[in-house]
C-alpha positions as CSV (number, residue, x, y, z in Angstrom):
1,X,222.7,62.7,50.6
2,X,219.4,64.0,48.9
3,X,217.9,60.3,49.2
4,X,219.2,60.0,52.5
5,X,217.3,63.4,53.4
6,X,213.8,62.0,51.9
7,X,214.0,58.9,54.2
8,X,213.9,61.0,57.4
9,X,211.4,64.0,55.8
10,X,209.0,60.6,54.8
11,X,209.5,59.3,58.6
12,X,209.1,62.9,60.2
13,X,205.6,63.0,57.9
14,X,204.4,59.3,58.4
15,X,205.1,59.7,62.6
16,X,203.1,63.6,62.3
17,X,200.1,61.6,60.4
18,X,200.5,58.9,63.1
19,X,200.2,61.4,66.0
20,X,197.6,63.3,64.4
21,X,195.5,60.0,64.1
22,X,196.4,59.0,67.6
23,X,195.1,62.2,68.9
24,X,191.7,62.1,66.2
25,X,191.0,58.6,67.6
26,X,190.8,60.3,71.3
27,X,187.8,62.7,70.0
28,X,184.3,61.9,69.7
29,X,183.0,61.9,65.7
30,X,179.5,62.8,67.4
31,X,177.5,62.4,70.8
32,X,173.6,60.7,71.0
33,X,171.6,63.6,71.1
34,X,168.7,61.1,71.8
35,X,168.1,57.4,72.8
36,X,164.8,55.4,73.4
37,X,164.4,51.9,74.4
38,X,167.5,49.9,74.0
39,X,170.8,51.4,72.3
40,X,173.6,49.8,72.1
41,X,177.3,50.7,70.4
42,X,180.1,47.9,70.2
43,X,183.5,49.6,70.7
44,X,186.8,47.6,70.7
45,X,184.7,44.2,70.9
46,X,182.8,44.9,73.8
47,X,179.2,46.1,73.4
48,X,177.8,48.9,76.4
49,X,174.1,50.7,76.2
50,X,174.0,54.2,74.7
51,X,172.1,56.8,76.3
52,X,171.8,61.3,75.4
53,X,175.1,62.9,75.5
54,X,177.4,59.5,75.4
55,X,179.7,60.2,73.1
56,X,180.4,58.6,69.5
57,X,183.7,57.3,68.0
58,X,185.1,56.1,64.9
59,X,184.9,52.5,64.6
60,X,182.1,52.6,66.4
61,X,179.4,49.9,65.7
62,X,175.3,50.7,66.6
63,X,172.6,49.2,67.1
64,X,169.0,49.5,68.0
65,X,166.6,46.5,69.9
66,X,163.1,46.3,69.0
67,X,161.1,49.3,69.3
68,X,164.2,51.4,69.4
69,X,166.1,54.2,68.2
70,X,168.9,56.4,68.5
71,X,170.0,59.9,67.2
72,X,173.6,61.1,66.8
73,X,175.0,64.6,66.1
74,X,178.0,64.4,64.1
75,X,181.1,67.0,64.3
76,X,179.9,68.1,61.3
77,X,176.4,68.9,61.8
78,X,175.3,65.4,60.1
79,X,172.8,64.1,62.4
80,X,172.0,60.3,62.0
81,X,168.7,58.5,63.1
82,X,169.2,54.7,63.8
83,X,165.8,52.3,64.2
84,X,164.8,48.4,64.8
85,X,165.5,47.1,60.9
């Protein structure tokens, strides 16, 4: 009985965490608070330009062209400044 109760409190917990994640990966980590020249960000394999107030997501890959760069405002406060490497 007590095993058979820990099966279905660890399945009630994993499919919260999985909800809560589900819901998380719908909300922006951060928005570009600024964007010169060329910006780009590569979600789910498919790369689009970034310009202000396009928001941010986990996962999210950016980049910067030459004579480029990009700011982002984290959730958080963090604020991240992306140039040309």
């Amino acid at each position: 009985m007590r095993s058979c109760v820990r099966v279905w409190t660890f399945a009630w917990l994993c499919l919260v965490l999985w909800a809560t994640c589900a819901v998380a990966a719908d909300k922006p980590a951060g928005y570009v608070q600024e964007a010169k020249g060329a910006a780009l960000v590569v979600r789910a394999g498919q790369s689009h330009p970034l310009g202000a107030k396009d928001p941010v997501f986990a996962g999210d890959s950016l980049a910067t062209k030459a004579e480029s760069s990009l700011q982002i405002m984290f959730a958080d406060g963090t604020t991240l400044a992306v140039y040309q490497s």
